[in-house]
The first five atom37 places (N, CA, C, CB, O) and aatype in JSON, in Angstrom:
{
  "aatype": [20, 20, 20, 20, 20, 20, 20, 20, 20, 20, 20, 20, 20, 20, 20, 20, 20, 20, 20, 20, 20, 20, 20, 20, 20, 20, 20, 20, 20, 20, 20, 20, 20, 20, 20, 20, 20, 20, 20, 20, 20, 20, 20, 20, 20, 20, 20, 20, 20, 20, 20, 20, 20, 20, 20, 20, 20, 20, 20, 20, 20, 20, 20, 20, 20, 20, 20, 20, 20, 20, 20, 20, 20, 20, 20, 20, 20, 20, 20, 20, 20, 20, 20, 20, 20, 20, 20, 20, 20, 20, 20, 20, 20, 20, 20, 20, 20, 20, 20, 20, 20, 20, 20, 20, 20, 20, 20, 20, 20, 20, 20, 20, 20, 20, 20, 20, 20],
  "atom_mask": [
    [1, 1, 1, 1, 1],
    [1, 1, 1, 1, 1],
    [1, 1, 1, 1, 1],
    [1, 1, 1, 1, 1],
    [1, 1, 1, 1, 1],
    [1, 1, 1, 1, 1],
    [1, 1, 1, 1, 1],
    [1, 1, 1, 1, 1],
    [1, 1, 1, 1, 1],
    [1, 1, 1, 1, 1],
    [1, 1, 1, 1, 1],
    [1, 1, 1, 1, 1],
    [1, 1, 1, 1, 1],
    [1, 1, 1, 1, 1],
    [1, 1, 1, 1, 1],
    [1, 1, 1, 1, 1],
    [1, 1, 1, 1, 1],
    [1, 1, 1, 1, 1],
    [1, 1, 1, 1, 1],
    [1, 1, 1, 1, 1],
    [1, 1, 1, 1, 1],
    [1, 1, 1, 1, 1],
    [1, 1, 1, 1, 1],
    [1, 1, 1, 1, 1],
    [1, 1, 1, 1, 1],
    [1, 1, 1, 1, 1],
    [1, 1, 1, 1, 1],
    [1, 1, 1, 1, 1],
    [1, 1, 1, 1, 1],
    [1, 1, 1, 1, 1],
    [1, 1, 1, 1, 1],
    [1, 1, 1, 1, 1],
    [1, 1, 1, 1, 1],
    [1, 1, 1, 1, 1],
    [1, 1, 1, 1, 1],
    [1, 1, 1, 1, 1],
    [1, 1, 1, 1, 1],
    [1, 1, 1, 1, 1],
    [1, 1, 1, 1, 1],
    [1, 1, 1, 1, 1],
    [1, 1, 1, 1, 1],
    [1, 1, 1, 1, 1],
    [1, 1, 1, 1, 1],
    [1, 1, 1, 1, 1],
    [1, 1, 1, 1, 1],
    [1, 1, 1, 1, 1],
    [1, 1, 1, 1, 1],
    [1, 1, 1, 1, 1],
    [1, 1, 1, 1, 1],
    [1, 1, 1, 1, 1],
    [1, 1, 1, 1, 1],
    [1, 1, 1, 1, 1],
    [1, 1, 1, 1, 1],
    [1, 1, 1, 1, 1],
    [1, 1, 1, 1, 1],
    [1, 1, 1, 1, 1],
    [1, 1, 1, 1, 1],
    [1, 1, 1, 1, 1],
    [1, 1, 1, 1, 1],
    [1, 1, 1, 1, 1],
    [1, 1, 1, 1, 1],
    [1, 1, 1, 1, 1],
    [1, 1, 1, 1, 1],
    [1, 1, 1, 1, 1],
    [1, 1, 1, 1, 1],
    [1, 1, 1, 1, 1],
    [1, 1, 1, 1, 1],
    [1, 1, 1, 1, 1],
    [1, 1, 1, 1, 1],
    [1, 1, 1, 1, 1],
    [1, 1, 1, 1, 1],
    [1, 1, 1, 1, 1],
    [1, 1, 1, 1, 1],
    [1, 1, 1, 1, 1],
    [1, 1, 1, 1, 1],
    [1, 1, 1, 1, 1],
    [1, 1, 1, 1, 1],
    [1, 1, 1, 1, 1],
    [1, 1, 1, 1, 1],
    [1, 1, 1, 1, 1],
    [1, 1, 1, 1, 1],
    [1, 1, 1, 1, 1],
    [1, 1, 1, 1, 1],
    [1, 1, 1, 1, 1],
    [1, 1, 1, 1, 1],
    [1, 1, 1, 1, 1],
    [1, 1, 1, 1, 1],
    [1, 1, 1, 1, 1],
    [1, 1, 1, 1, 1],
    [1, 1, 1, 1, 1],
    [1, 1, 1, 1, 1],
    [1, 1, 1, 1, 1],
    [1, 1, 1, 1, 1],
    [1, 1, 1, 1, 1],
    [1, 1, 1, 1, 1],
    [1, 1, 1, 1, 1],
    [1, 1, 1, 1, 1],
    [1, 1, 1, 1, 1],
    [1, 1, 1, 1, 1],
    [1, 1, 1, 1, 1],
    [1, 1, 1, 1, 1],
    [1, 1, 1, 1, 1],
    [1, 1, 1, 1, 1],
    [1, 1, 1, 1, 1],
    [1, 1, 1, 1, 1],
    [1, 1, 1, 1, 1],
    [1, 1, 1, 1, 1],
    [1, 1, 1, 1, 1],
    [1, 1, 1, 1, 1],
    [1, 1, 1, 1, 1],
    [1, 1, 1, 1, 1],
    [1, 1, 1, 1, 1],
    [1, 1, 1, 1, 1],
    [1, 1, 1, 1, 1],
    [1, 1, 1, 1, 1],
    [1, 1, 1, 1, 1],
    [1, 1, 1, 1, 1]
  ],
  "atom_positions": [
    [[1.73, -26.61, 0.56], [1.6, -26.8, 1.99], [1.82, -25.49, 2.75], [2.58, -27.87, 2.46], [1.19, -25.21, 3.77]],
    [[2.94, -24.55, 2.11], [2.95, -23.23, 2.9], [1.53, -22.5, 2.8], [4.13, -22.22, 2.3], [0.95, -22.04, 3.78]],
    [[1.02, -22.45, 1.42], [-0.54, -21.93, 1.35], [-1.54, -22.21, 2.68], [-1.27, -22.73, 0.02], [-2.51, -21.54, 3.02]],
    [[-0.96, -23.51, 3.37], [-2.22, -24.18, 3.74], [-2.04, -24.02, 5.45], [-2.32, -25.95, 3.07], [-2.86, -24.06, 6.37]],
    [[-0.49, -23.79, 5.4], [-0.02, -23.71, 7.15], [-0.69, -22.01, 7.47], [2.33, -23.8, 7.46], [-1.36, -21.53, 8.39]],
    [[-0.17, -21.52, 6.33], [-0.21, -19.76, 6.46], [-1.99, -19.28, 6.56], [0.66, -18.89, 4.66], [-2.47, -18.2, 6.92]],
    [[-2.63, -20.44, 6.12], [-4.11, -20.28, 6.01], [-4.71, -20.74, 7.7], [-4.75, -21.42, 4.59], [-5.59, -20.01, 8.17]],
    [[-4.34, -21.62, 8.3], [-4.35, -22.18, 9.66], [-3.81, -21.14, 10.49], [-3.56, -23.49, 9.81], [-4.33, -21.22, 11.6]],
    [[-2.94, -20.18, 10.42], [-2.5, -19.54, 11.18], [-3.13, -18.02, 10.96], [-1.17, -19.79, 11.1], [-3.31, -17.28, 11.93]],
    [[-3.32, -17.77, 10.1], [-4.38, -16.83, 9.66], [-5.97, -16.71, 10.19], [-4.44, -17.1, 8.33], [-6.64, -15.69, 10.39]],
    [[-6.29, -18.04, 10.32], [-7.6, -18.21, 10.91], [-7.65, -17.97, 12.88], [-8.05, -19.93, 10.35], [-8.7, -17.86, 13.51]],
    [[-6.73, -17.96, 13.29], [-6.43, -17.95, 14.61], [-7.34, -16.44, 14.7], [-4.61, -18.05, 15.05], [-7.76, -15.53, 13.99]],
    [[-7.31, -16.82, 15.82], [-8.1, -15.02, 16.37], [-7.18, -13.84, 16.94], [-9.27, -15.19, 17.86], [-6.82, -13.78, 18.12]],
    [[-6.87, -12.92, 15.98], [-5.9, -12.01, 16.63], [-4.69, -11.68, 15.66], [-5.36, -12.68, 17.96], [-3.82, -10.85, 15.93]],
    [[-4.77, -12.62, 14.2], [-3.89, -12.32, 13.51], [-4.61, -11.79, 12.25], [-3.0, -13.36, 13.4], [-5.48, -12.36, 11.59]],
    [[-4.04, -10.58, 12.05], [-4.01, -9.88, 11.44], [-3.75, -10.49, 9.33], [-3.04, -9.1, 12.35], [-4.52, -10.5, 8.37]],
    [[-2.48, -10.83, 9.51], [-1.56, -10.88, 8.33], [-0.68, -11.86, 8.7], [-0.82, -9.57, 7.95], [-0.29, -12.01, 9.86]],
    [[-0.17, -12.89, 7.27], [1.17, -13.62, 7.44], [2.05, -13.82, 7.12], [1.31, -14.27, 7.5], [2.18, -14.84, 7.81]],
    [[3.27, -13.75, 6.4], [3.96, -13.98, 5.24], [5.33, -14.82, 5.44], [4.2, -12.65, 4.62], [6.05, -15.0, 6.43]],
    [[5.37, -15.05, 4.76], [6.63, -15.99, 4.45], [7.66, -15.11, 3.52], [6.12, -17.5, 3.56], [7.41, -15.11, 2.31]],
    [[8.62, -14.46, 3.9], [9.45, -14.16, 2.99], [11.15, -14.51, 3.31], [9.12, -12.74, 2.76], [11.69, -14.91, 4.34]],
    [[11.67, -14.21, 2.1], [13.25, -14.86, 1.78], [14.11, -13.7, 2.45], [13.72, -15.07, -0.17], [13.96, -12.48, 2.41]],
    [[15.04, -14.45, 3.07], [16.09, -13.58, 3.38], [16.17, -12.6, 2.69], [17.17, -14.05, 3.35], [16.1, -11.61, 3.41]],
    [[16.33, -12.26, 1.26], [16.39, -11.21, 0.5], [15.11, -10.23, 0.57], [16.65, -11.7, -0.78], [15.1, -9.08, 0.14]],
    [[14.28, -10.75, 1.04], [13.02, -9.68, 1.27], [12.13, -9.92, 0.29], [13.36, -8.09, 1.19], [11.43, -9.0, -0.11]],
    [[12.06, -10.75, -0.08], [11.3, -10.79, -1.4], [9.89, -12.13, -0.51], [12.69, -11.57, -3.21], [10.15, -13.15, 0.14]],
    [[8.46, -11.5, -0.87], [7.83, -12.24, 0.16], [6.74, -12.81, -1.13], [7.15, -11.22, 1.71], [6.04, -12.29, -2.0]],
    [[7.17, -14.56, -0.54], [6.8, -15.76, -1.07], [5.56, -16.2, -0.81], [7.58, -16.65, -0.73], [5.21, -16.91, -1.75]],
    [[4.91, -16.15, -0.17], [3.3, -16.17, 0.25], [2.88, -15.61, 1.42], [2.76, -17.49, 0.38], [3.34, -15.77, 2.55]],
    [[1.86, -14.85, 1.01], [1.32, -14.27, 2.16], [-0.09, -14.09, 2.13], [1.91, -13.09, 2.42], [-0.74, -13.88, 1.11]],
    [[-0.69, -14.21, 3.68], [-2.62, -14.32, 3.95], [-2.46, -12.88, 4.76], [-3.53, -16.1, 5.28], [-1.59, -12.48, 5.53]],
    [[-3.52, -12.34, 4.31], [-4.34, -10.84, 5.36], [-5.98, -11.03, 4.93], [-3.65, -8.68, 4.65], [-6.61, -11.5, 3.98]],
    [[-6.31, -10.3, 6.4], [-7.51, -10.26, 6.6], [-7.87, -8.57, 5.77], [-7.78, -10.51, 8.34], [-6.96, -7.82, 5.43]],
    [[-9.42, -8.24, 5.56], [-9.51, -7.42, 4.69], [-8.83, -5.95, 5.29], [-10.96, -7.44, 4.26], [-8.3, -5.04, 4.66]],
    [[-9.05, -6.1, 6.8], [-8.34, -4.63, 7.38], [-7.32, -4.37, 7.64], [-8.63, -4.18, 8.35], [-6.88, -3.51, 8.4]],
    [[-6.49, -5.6, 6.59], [-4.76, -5.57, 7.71], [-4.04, -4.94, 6.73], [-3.73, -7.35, 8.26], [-4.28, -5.34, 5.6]],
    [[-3.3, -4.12, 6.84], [-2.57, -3.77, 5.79], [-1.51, -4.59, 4.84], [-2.02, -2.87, 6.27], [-0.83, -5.46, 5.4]],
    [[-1.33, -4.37, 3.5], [-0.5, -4.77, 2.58], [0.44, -5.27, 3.13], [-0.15, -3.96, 1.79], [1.06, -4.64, 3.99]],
    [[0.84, -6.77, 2.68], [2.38, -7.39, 3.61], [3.13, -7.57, 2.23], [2.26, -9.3, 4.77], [3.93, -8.46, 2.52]],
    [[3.38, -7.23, 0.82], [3.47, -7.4, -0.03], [5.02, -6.68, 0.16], [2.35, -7.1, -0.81], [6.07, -7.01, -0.4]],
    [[4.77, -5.56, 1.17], [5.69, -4.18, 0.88], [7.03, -4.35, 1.97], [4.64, -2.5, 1.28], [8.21, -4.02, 1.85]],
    [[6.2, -5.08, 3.18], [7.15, -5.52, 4.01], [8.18, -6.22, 4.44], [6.92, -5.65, 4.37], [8.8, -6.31, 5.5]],
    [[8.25, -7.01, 2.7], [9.51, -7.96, 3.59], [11.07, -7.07, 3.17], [9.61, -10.08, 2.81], [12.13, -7.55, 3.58]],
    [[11.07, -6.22, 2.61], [12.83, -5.46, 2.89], [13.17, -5.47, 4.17], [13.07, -3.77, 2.51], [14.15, -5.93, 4.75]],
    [[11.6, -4.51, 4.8], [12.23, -4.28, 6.25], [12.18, -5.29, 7.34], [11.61, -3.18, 6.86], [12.93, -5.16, 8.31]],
    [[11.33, -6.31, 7.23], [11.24, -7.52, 7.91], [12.52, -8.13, 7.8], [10.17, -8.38, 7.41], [12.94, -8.41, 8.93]],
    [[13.6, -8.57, 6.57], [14.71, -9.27, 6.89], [15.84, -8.29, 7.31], [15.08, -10.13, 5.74], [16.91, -8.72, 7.75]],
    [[15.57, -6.92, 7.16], [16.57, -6.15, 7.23], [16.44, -5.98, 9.03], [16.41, -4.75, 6.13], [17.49, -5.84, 9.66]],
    [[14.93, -6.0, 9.89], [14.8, -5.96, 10.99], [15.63, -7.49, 11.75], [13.28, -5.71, 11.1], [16.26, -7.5, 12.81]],
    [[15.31, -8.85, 10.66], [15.73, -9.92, 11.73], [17.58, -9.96, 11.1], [14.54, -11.8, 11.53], [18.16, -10.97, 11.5]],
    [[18.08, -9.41, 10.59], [19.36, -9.13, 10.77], [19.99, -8.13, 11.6], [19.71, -8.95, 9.77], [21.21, -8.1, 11.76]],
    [[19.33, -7.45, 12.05], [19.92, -6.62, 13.16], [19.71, -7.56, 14.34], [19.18, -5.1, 13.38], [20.38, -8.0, 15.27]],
    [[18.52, -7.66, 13.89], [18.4, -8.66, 15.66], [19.52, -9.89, 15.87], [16.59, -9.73, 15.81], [20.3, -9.98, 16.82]],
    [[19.45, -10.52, 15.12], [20.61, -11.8, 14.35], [22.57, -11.37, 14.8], [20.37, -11.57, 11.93], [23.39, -12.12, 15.32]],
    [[22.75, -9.91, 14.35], [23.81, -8.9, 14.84], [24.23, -8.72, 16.05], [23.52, -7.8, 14.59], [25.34, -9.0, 16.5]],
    [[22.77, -7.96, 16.91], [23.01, -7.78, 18.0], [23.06, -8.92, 19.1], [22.27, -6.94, 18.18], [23.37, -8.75, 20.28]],
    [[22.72, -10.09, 18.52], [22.52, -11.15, 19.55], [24.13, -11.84, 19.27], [20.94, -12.31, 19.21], [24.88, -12.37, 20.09]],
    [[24.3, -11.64, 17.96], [25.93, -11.85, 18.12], [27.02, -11.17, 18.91], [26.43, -11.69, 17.02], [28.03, -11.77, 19.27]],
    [[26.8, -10.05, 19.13], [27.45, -9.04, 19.35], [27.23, -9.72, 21.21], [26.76, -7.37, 18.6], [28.2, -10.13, 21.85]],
    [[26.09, -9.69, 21.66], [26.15, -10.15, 22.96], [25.95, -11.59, 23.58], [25.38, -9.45, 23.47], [25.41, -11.86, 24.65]],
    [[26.69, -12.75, 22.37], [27.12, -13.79, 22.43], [25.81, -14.56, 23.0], [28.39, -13.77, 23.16], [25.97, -15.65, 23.53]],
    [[24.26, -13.87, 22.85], [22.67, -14.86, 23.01], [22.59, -16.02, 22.7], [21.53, -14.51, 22.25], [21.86, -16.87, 23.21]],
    [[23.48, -16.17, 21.66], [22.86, -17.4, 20.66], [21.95, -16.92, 19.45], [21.84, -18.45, 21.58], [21.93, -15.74, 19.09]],
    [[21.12, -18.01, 18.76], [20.35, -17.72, 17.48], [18.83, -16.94, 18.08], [20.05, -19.4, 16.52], [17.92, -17.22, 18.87]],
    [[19.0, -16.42, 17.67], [17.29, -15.71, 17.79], [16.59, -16.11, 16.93], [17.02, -14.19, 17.65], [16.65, -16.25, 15.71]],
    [[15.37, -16.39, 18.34], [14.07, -17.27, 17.98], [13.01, -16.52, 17.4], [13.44, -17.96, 19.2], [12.36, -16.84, 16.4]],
    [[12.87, -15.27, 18.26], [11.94, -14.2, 17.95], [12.31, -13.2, 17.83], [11.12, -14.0, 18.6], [13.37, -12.84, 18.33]],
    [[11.55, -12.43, 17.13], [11.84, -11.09, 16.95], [10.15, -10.08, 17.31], [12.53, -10.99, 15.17], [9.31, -10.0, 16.41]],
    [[9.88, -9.28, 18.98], [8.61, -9.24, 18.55], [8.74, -7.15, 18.4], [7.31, -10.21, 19.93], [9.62, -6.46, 18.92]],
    [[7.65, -6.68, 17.61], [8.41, -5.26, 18.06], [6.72, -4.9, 18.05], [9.86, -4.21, 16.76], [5.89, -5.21, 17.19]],
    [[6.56, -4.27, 19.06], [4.98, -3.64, 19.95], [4.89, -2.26, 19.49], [5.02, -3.55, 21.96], [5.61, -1.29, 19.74]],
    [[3.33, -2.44, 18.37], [3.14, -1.06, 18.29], [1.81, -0.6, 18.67], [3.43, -0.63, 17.01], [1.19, -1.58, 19.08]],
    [[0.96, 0.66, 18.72], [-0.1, 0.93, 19.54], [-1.23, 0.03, 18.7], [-0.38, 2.64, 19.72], [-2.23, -0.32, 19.32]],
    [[-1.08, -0.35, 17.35], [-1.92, -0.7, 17.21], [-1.87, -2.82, 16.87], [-2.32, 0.41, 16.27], [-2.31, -3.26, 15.81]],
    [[-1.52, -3.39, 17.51], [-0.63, -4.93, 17.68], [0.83, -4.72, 17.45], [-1.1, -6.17, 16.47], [1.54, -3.81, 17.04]],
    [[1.01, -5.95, 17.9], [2.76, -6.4, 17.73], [2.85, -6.85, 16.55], [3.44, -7.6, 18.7], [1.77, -6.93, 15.97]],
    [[4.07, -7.28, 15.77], [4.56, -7.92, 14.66], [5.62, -8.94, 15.27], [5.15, -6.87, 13.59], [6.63, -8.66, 15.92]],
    [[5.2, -10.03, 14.94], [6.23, -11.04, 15.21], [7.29, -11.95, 13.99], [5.37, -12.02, 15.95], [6.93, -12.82, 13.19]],
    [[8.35, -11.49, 14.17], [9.4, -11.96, 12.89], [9.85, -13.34, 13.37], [10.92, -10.85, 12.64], [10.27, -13.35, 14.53]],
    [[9.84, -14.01, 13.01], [9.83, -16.06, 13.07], [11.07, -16.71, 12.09], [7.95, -16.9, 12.14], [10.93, -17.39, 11.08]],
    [[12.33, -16.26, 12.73], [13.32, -17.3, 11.71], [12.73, -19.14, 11.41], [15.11, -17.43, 12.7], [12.27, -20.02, 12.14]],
    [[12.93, -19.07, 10.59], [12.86, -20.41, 9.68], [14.0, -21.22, 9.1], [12.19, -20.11, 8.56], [14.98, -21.41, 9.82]],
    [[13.98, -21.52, 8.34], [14.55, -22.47, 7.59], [15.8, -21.48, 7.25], [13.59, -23.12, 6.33], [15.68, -20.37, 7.76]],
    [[17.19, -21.73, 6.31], [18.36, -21.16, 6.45], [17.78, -20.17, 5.38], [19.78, -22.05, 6.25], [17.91, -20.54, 4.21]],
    [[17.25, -19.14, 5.58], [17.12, -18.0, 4.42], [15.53, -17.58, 4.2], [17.75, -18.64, 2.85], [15.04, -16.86, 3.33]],
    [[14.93, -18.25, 5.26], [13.75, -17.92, 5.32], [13.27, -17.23, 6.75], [13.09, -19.06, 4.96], [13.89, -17.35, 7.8]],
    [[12.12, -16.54, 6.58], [11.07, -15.63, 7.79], [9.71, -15.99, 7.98], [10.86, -14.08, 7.44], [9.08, -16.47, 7.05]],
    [[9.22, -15.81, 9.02], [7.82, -15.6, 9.13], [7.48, -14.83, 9.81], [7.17, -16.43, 9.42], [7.68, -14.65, 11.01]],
    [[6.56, -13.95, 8.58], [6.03, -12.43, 9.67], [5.01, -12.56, 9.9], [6.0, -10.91, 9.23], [4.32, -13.15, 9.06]],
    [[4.35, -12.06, 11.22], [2.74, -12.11, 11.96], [2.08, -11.12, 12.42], [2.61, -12.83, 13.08], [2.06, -10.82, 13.62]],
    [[1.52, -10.54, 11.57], [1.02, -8.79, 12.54], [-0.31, -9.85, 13.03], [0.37, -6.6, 11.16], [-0.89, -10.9, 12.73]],
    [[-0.31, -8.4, 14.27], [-1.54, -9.23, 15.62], [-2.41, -7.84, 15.37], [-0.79, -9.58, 17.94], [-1.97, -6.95, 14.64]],
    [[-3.88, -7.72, 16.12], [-4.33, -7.1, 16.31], [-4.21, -5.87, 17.64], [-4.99, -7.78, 16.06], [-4.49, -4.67, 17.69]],
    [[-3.56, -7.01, 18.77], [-3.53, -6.69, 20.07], [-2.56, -7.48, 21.11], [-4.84, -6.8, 20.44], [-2.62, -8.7, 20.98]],
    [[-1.86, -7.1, 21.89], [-1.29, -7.59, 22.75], [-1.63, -9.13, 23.8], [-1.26, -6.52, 23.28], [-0.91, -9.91, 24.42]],
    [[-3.08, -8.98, 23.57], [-4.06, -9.63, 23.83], [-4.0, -10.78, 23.0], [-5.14, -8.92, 23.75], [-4.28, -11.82, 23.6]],
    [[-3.79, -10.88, 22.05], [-4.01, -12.28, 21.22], [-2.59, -13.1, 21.29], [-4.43, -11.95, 19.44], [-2.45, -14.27, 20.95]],
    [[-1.78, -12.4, 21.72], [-0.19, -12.96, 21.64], [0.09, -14.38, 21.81], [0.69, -12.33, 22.74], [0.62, -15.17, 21.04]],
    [[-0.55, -14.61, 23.39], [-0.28, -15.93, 23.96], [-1.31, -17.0, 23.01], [-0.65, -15.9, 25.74], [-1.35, -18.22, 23.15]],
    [[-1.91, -16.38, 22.28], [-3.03, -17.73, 21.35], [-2.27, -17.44, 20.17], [-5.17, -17.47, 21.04], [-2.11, -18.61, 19.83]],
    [[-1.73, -16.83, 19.36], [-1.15, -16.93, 18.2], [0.48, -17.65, 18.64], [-1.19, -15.34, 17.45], [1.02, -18.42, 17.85]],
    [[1.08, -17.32, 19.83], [2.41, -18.5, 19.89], [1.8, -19.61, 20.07], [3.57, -18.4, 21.1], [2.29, -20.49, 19.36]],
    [[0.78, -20.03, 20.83], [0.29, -21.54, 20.71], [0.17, -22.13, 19.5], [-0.96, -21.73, 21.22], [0.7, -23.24, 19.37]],
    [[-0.63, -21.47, 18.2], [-0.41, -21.87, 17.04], [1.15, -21.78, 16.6], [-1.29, -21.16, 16.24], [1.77, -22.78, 16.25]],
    [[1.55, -20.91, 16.64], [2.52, -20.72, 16.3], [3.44, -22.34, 16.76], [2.85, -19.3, 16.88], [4.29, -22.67, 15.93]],
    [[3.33, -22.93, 17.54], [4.39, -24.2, 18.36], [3.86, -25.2, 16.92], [3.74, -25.01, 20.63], [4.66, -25.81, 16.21]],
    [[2.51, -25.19, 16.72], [1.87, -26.13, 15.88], [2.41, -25.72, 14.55], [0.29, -26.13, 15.98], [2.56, -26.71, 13.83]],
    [[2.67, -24.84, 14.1], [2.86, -23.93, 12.88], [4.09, -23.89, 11.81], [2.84, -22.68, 13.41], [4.06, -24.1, 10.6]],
    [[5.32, -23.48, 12.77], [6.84, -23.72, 12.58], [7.15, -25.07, 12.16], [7.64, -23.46, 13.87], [7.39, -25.23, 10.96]],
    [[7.18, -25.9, 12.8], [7.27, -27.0, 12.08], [6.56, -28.11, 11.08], [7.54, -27.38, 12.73], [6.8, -29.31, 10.98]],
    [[5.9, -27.55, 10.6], [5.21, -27.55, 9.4], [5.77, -26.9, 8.36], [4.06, -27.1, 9.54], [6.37, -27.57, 7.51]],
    [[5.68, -25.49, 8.24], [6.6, -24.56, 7.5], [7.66, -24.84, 7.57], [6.64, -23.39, 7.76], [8.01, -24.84, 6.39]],
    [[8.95, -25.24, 8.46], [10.16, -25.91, 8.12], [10.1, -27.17, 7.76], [10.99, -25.87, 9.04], [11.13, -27.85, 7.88]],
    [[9.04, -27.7, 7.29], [9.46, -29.01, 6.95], [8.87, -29.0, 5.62], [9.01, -30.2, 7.92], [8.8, -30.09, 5.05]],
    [[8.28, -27.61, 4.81], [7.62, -27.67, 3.94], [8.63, -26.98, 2.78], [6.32, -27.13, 4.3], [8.64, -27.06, 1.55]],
    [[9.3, -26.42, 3.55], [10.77, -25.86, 2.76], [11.5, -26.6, 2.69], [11.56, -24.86, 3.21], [11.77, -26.67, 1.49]],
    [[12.39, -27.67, 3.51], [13.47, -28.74, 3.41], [13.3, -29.35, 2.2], [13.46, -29.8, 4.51], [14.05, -30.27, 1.86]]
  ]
}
């Protein structure tokens, strides 16, 4: 079922790449389109990024962080806590596709957490 959520969210217009990886960084399935770069390599720094974020939101008493988005010239990457030890990463093409990939995204998350439980 993760194959099949990560394939639905992949097809959206504007996403790049998807992956699912473990707290430990170790990434459990992942979809890219032919121009997106390797997500194979990314999940160290993907959980090592949503633990800082996770830190600093402790540190200024936020609560749990939902998102994690970080904007670069060429799309954003969006880090997606999950389930207790799990991620979901989303490179975009463009700033531009954002608001249509969180729409999937509402449809998306809970699927993927309910495919891990």
């Amino acid at each position: 079922m993760v194959q099949e959520v990560l394939g639905e969210l992949q097809a959206t217009k504007g996403v790049l790449a998807s992956a699912l990886v473990a707290e430990d960084g170790f990434v459990i399935e992942s979809l890219r389109a032919d121009q997106a770069p390797d997500v194979d390599f990314l999940g160290g720094a993907a959980s090592t990024a949503m633990a800082s974020a996770r830190a600093l939101s402790q540190e200024l008493g936020r609560g749990e962080v939902e998102e994690v988005m970080v904007e670069y010239p060429q799309g954003p990457v969006l880090l997606v806590p999950l389930e207790e030890g799990y991620l979901l990463v989303v490179l975009m093409d463009s700033m531009q596709s954002l608001g249509r990939v969180r729409f999937q995204l509402k449809k998306s998350i809970p699927r993927l957490k309910e495919a891990l439980s």
